[in-house]
N, C-alpha and C positions, 0 to 999 in steps of 0.2 A: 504494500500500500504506500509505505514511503515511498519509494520508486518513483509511481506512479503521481503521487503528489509531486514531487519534486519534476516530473516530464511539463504536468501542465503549468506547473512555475514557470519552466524555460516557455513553452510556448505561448502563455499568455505574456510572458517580457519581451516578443518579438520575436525570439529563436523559431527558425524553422524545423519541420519534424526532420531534417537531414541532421542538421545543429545541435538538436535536442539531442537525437538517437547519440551522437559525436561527444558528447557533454559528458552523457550517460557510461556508454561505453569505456572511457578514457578513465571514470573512475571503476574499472576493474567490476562496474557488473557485468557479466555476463552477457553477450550481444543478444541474444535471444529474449531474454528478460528485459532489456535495453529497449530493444522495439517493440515489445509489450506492451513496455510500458508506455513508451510515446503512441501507440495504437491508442492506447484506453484513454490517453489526456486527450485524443482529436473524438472519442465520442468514439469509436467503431466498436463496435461489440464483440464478445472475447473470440465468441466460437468464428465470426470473420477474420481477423484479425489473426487465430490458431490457422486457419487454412492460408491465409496469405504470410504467413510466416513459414509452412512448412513444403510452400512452395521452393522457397526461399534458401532454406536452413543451410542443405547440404552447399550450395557454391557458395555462400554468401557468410554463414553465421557458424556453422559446425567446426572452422579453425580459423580462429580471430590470429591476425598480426599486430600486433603492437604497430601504432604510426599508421594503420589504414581507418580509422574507426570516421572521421570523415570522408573518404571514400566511399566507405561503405556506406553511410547513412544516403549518402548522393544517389548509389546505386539504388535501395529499396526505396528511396523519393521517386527516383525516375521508372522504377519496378511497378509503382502505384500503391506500393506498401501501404503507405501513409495517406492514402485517397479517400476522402469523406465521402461515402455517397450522398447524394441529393435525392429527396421523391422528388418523380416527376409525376405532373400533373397532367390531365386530359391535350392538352396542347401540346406539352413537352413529349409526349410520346408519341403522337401523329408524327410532328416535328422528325423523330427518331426514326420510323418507321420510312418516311420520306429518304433519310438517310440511308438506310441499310436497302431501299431498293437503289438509290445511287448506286451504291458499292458495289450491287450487282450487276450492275449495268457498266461498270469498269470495263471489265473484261481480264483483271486481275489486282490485284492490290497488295504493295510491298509489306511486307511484316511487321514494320517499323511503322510503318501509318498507321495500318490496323491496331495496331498497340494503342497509340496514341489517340484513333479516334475511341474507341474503348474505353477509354480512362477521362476522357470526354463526356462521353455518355453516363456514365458513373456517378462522375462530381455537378452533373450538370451545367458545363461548359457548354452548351451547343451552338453559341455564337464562334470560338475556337472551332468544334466543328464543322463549321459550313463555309467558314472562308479557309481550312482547310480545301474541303472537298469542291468548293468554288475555285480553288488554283490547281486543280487536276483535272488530267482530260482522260477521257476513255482510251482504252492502247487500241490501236489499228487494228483491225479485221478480230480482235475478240470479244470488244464492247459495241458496248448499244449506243451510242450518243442520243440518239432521238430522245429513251428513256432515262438516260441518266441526266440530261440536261432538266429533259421537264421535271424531273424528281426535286434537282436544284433548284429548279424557281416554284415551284408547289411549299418547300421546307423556305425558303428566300420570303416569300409572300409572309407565310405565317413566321417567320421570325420576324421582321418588319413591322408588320403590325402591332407588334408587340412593344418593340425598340421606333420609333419612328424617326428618334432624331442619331443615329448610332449610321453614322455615313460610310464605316466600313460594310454594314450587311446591305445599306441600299445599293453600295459600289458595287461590292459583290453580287449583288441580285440584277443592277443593270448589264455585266459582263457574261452573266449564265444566260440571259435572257439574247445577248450578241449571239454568246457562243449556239445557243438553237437556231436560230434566223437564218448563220452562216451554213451550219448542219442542215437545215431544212433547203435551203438553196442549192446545195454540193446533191441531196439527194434527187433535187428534181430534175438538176443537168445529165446525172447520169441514167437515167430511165429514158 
């Protein structure tokens, strides 16, 4: 319980859960217990928290270095260790839903992205995720453009709406809406 007191100390004084976990660690707790404990100061709950930690354990937590313990906090930050989720609401998940027929309309999508939109979805960033997926195009001959564009402006609308004065999702919503026009033009030359 100390521990754990002492995580949302650091994190309510500014420390990030990388910081915090690096704070923790450095005084000889245990890493495992370390990001526990900064898990339980951000609110995620044990049995989450148990599973994203044993994700984790073996590359990450099972044989601590002396001198890496910020490293490592950086690592399970960017892992999503430390990722609050957000409920989403009836909007936020159409929103969502818009997205993940995006993705399918790629025609493949890097690992790296995926990760990253994923941990988006999570924390309820979905602004992050749409000007994401509004600066990617579908790859040649294995995506849909048609579909994946209209997806972006259908998710683009309802973020807008929402945001009205937020001129990166309007930018972005007028460039998805180019990028169909262009798509729609390319398919009528070729027929």
């Amino acid at each position: 319980m100390r521990l754990a007191l002492t995580a949302r100390h650091l994190v309510d004084t500014g420390a990030t859960p990388a910081e915090a976990y690096a704070t923790l660690a450095r005084r000889s707790h245990p890493p495992v217990d370390a990001a526990r404990a900064v898990c339980h100061a951000l609110g995620i709950p044990s049995p989450e928290a148990d599973h994203r930690l044993a994700d984790c354990f073996d590359a990450l937590l099972a044989d601590p270095r002396p001198g890496t313990e910020a490293d490592t906090g950086e690592l399970l930050e960017a892992l999503g260790v430390f990722d609050v989720p957000k409920t989403l609401d009836a909007r936020d998940l159409v929103i969502v839903d818009h997205f993940l027929s995006a993705i399918d309309a790629l025609g493949g999508i890097r690992a790296g992205h995926q990760h990253g939109l994923a941990r988006w979805f999570v924390t309820g960033n979905l602004t992050a995720a749409y000007l994401s997926l509004a600066a990617t195009h579908p790859r040649p001959g294995t995506g849909d453009p048609d579909h994946y564009w209209a997806a972006l402006i259908a998710a683009g609308e309802l973020l807008s709406s929402s945001a009205p004065s937020d001129t990166r999702i309007r930018s972005a919503l007028a460039r998805c809406r180019d990028h169909a026009t262009v798509n729609t033009r390319k398919s009528a030359e070729s027929t």
